[in-house]
N, C-alpha and C positions, 0 to 999 in steps of 0.2 A: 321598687317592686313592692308590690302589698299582696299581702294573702295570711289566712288565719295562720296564727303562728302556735296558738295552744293546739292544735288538731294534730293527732295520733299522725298522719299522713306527712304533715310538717317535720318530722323528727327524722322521718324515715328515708336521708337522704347518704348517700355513700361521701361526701362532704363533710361528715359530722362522724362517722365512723373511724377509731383507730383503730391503724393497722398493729405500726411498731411503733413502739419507743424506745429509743439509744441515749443511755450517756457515759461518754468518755473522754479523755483526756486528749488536747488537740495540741495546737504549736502555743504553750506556756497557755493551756486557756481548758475552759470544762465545756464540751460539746452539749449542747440537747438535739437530741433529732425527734420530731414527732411524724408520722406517714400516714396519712388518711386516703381514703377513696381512689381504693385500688380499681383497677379495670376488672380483674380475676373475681372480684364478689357481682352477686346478685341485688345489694343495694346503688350500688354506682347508678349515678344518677347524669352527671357533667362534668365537665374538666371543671377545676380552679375549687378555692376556698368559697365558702359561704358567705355573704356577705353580711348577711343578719347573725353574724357567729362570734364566740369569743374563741381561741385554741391558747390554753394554757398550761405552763410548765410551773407545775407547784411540788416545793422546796420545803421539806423539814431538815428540822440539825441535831443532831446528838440523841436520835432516837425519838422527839417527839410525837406527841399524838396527832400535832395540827403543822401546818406549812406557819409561816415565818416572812416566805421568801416566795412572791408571785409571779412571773413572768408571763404579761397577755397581748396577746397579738390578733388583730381586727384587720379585718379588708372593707376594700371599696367594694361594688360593683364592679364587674370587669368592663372593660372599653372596648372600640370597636376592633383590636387587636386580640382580644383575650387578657392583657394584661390586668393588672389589681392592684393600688394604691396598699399598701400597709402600716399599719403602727403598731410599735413594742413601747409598751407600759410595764413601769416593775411597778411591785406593790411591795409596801414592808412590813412588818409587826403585826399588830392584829388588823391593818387591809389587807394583807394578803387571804386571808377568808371574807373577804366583804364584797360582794357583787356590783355592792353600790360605792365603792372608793375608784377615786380614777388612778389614783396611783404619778408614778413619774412619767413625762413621754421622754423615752429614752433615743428613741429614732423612727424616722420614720424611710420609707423607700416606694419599693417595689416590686412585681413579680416577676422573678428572671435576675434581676441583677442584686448585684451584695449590696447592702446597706450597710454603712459604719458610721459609730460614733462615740468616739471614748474607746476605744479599743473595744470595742461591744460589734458584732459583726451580726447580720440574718441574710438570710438565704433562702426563701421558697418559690415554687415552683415543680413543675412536675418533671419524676426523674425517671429512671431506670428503676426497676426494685429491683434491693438487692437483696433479699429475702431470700430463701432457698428450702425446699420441702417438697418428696414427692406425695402430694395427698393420700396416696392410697397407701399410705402408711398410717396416716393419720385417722383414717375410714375405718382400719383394724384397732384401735387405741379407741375411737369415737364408740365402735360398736361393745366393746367391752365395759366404758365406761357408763353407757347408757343404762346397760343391763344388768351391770356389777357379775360378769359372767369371765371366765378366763381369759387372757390373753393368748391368742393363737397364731402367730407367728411362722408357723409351718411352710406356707407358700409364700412368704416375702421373700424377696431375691434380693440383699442390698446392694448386688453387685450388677442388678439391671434398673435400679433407680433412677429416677428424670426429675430435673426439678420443675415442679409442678406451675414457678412462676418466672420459667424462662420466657422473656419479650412482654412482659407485665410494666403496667407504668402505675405509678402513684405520685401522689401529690404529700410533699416534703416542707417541713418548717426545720431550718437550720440554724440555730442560736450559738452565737460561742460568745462566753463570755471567760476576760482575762483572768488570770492568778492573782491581777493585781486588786481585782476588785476587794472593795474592804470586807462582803459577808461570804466569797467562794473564793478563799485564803488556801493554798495547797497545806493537803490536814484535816482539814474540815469534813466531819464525817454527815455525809447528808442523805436523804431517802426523797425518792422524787417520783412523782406520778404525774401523770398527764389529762386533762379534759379537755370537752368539746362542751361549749356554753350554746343557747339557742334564744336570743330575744321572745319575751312572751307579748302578746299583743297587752297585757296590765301594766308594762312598762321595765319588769322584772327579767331575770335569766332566770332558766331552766336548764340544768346539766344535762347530758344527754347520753355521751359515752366517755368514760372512760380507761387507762392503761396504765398499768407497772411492772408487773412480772411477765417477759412474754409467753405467749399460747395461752393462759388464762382462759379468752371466749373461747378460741377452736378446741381445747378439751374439757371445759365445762361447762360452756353452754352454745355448743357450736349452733343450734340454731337460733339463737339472738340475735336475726338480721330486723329486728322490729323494734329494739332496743326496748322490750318491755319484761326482760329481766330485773332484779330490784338493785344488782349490783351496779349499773348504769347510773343509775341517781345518788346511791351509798358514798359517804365518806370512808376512807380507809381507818378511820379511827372505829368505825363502826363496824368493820367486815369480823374482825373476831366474834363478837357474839350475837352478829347476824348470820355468819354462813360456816365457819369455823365446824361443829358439829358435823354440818351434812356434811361439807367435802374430805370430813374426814373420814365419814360410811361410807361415802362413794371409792374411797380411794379402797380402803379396807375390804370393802366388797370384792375388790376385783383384786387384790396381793391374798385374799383366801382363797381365793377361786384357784388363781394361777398357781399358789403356793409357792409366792416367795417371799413369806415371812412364818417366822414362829407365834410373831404377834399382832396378826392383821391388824385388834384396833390401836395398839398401840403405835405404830406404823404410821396408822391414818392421822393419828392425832401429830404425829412430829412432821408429819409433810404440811398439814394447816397450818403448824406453825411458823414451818417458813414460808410460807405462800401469803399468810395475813399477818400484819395486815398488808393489801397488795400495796409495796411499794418499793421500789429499786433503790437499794443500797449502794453509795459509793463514797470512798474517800478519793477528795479530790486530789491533783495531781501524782495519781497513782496510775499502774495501766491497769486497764478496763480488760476485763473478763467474767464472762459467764457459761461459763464451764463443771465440770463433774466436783472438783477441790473448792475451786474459789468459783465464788458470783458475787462480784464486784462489779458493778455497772455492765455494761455490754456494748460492747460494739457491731457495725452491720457485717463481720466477718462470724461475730460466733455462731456454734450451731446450735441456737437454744432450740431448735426441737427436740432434737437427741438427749440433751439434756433434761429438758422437762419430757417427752412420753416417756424416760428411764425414770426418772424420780417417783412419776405417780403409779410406776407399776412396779418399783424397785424388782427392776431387771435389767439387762443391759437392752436397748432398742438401739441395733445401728442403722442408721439412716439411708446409708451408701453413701450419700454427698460431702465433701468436702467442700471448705471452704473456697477452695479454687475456681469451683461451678460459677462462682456469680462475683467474682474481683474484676471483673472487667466492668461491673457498677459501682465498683467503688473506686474514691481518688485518695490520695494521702494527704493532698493539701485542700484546704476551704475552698467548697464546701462540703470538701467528701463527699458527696454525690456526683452523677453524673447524671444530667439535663436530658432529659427525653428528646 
C-alpha cells in the first residue's frame, strides 16, 4: 500500500489511536495491554493494526527519565482473511529510545492466535472492550474543565448509569512477559508508557499517540481526535515543564470554582504532579491497582474513571458502575481478553 505518509490525513487514523493501557501482574509474569481503535470513537477507520506502524511498550526503572526497556510490535498487511503477520522486538539500553535500532526479534505469530517463545507470550486481535464509563458523566467533568467553571453534579443519577461502551470492540496487544526474565525480576520498580509510531515517507518514524495515565485525552484534551495536540509527539520526560503549569490552572480553576479546596493552586500543582510525568507506575509482581489509596499499575477491572474525574476535581464523582458491568470481557487466564 502506498500513500503520503507525512500528510495530516495519514495520522488521522483510529488504528494509531490509544484507547487504554494496562499493566499488571499475570500467572508468575507482568501483563502489558495496549487498546487501540475502538468502534465507539469518530476516528475509527478499519478493523486490524496499521501496517505502516510501530505499537510500543516503553519501560523505565527506578524512576528514570528515559525508557531502558522497549518492547515493539509491527504487523503485516492483512490477508485475504483479515488476519496480520506480527513481530515482537525488544530493544535494551540506550535502543530502547532509537527508532533506528532493530533490537531482538523475540517472536513472531499472528492475529487471533498466542504467540510464544521463551516464556514471552502476545496476543492481539480484536476483543470485547472492557472499559466501562457512562459518558454523560464525563460530558459534566468535560464541561467544567473546559471552562474552569464549577462542577455540577446536581442531575447525575449514579444509580441510573449505563456503560457507555456496552457491545464496543477494540483492537488489543497482549504482551506477558515472565518473572523470570533477567530485567522484569518481581521488585523491580518500573513506569511504562505506551506509543503508536507512523512510518514517514523520508524513511524515519513519527510518533503519533500516545498513553499512561488513564482518561488523560478524554479529560484534558478530549477533542484531540486529529492528534494535533503537542502531547502526542511529547516525551514524558518533557510533560513537566511542557504542560505541568497549565494543567495545573485548569485543575485549580475548577476545585475554586467548586470549592473544594482551601488552596486551589496549590491543589493544582500536586495533581500535575502526579499526573507528569505521564507514566504508569508499577512494581512488578505485586497486585495491580489503580484505585483512591494505591495506583500501582491497573488492571481492565479498575474503575479509573471514578478515580481520575475525583482526583481532578477533588470531590468524590461516583460513577454508578461497578466493576461487574463489564467482567464478562474479561478472562483470568491468557489472554485476559475476550475475542470479539
Amino acid at each position: 500500500m502506498s500513500h503520503h505518509l507525512d500528510t495530516p490525513l495519514a495520522a488521522q487514523n483510529g488504528q494509531l489511536y490509544i484507547d487504554d493501557l494496562y499493566v499488571f501482574a499475570g500467572e508468575s509474569s507482568t501483563v502489558f495491554v495496549m487498546d487501540v481503535n475502538s468502534n465507539i470513537t469518530g476516528v475509527y477507520a478499519e478493523p486490524g493494526f496499521h501496517p505502516e506502524a510501530r505499537y510500543e511498550f516503553k519501560v523505565h526503572f527506578d524512576g528514570a527519565d528515559t525508557e531502558t526497556l522497549t518492547y515493539r510490535i509491527a504487523f503485516s498487511d492483512p490477508d485475504a482473511d483479515g488476519r496480520q503477520n506480527l513481530q515482537l522486538h525488544a530493544l535494551t539500553g540506550g535502543d530502547a529510545r532509537e527508532d533506528t535500532a532493530e533490537g531482538e526479534l523475540v517472536l513472531h505469530g499472528r492475529t487471533g492466535e498466542t504467540a510464544a517463545a521463551g516464556g514471552t507470550r502476545v496476543w492481539a486481535g480484536r476483543i470485547a472492550d472492557s472499559f466501562y464509563i457512562d459518558l454523560s458523566l464525563l460530558a459534566v467533568i468535560n464541561g467544567a474543565m473546559a471552562k474552569g467553571t464549577a462542577v455540577d453534579l446536581s442531575s447525575w443519577r449514579p444509580g441510573e448509569a449505563k456503560n457507555s461502551f456496552e457491545g464496543t470492540t477494540v483492537e488489543t496487544i497482549v504482551l506477558e512477559v515472565p518473572h523470570s526474565d533477567s530485567r522484569l525480576r518481581p521488585g523491580a520498580r518500573i513506569g511504562v508508557w505506551c506509543a503508536t509510531k507512523l512510518a514517514t515517507d523520508a524513511g524515519g518514524w513519527r510518533q503519533i499517540n500516545r498513553g499512561g495515565h488513564p482518561m488523560m485525552w478524554p479529560i484534558f484534551w478530549p477533542g484531540d481526535t486529529d492528534f494535533s495536540n503537542p502531547a502526542n509527539t511529547r516525551h514524558p520526560s518533557q510533560d513537566v515543564s511542557a504542560a505541568a503549569q497549565s494543567i495545573g490552572d485548569q485543575v485549580a480553576a475548577v476545585v475554586a470554582a467548586t470549592g473544594t479546596s482551601a488552596d486551589p493552586q496549590g491543589y493544582g500543582r500536586t495533581v500535575a504532579g502526579q499526573l507528569f510525568p505521564d507514566v504508569l507506575s508499577y512494581v512488578v509482581g505485586t497486585p495491580a491497582s489503580f484505585g483512591f489509596t494505591t495506583r500501582n499499575g491497573r488492571t481492565p477491572a479498575d474503575n479509573a474513571p471514578e478515580v481520575m474525574l475525583s482526583l481532578v476535581t477533588n470531590m468524590a464523582v461516583p460513577s454508578g458502575l461497578r466493576p461487574s458491568v463489564a467482567q464478562r470481557m474479561r478472562a483470568d487466564g491468557f489472554p485476559y481478553v475476550v475475542p470479539a
